[in-house]
Every structure is written in structure tokens, then in C-alpha cells.
C-alpha positions in Angstrom: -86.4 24.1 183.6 -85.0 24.7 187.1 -84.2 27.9 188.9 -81.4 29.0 188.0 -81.8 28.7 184.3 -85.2 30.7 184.6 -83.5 33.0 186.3 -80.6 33.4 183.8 -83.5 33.7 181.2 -85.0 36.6 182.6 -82.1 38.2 182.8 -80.8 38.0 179.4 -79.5 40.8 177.1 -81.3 40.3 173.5 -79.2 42.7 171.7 -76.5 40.5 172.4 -77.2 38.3 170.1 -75.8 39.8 166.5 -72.6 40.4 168.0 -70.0 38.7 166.3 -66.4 39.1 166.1 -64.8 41.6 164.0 -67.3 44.3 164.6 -67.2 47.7 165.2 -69.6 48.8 168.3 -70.5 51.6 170.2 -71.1 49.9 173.5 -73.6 52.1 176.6 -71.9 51.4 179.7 -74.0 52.9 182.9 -71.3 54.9 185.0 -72.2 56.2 188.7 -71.5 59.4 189.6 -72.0 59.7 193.8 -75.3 59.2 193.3 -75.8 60.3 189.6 -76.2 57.9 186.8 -74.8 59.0 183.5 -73.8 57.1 180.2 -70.4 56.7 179.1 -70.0 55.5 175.2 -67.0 53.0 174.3 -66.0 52.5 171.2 -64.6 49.8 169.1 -63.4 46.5 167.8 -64.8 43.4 169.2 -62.0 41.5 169.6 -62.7 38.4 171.3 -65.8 36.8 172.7 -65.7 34.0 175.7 -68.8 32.2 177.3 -72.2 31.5 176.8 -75.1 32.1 178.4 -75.5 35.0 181.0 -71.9 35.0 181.5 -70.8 35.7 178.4 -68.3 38.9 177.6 -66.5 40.4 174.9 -63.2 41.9 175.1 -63.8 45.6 173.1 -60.5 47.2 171.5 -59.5 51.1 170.7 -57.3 53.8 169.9 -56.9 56.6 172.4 -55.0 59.2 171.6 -52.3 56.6 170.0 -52.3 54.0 173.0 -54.7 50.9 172.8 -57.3 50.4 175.4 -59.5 47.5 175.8 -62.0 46.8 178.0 -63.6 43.5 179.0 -67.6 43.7 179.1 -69.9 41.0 180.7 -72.9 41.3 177.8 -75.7 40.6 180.0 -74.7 43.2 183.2 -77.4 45.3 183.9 -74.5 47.8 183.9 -74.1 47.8 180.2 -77.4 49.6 178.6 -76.9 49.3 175.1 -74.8 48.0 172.3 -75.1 49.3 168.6 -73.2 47.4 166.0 -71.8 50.4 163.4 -69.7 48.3 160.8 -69.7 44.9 160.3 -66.3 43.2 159.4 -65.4 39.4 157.6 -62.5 38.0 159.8 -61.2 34.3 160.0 -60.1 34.1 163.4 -62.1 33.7 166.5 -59.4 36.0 168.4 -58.2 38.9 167.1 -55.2 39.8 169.6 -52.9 40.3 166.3 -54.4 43.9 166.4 -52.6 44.7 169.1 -49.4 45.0 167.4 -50.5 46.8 164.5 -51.1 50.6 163.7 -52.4 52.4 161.0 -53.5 51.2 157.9 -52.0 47.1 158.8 -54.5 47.1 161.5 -57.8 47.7 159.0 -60.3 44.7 158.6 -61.8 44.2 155.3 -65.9 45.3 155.9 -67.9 42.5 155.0 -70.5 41.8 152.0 -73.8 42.4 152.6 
């Protein structure tokens, strides 16, 4: 193994793993304050996942107050604390940018079988 992928290794987010497309998550993103450190939650759809490895992110969709908002997160940042997986849902697309154009109930997912 060289360097780099030692490196990478280390540095490696393991609950990033049971991520999956679909899901609803409740991701802990570290925000500085001047020289505070607080946690700011963001919730909501994963919508789309690109790249492997330590450079992997996920594209995260919500509701605000009736305007979408989606934010692009790099799963293995050291900026990103936590990520808890609330509601697991069966989709059959790897992207799910149709969301964006629908409200209420046309934009539910169906909540998969456990």
C-alpha cells in the first residue's frame, strides 16, 4: 500500500458507509463561530451520491420554509461530525433530481421493507 492510500485510510469516515440513496439524514456539520465551534444540523433527502473513496460526497435535499435547499457534503471532511440515517427509502434511480420539481404529497418516496 503506498502513501497516499494509507493516508486516505486513516482518514476515512465509517459512518459513511450505510448511506444510500433515498434516505432521510440528519447530517452534523461543524460550523465556526470567530473562534467558537458549534454544531449546525441539516436535514434531509440524500439525493445523489458521486465518488468513492475519501472524496466521495452527497448532494442532501430540503424544504425551507417552501423553497428547496441542498447542500453538497464531502462525507469524509473532518468538518462534517456526524451523519444519522432517520428513514430509509426504496428508490430505483441512482439520482433523484426529479424531486426538485415536485411539492407536497408527489414528492413522497415509498419507505422501504425492512
Amino acid at each position: 500500500m503506498n502513501l497516499i492510500d494509507q493516508l486516505d485510510s486513516e482518514n476515512m469516515n465509517p459512518a459513511a458507509a450505510k448511506l444510500a440513496i433515498g434516505d432521510d439524514v440528519r447530517v452534523h456539520v461543524r460550523i465556526k463561530d470567530g473562534d467558537k465551534v458549534r454544531i449546525q444540523v441539516f436535514e434531509g433527502t440524500v439525493i445523489a451520491a458521486k465518488g468513492n473513496g475519501p472524496r466521495a460526497t452527497v448532494t442532501v435535499r430540503k424544504n425551507s420554509f417552501g423553497v428547496g435547499v441542498e447542500r453538497v457534503f464531502p462525507l469524509h471532511s473532518p468538518s462534517v461530525d456526524k451523519i444519522e440515517v432517520k428513514v430509509q427509502h426504496s428508490v430505483r434511480r441512482a439520482k433523484l433530481y426529479f424531486l426538485r420539481e415536485r411539492q407536497g404529497k408527489s414528492a413522497r418516496l415509498k419507505e422501504a421493507a425492512r
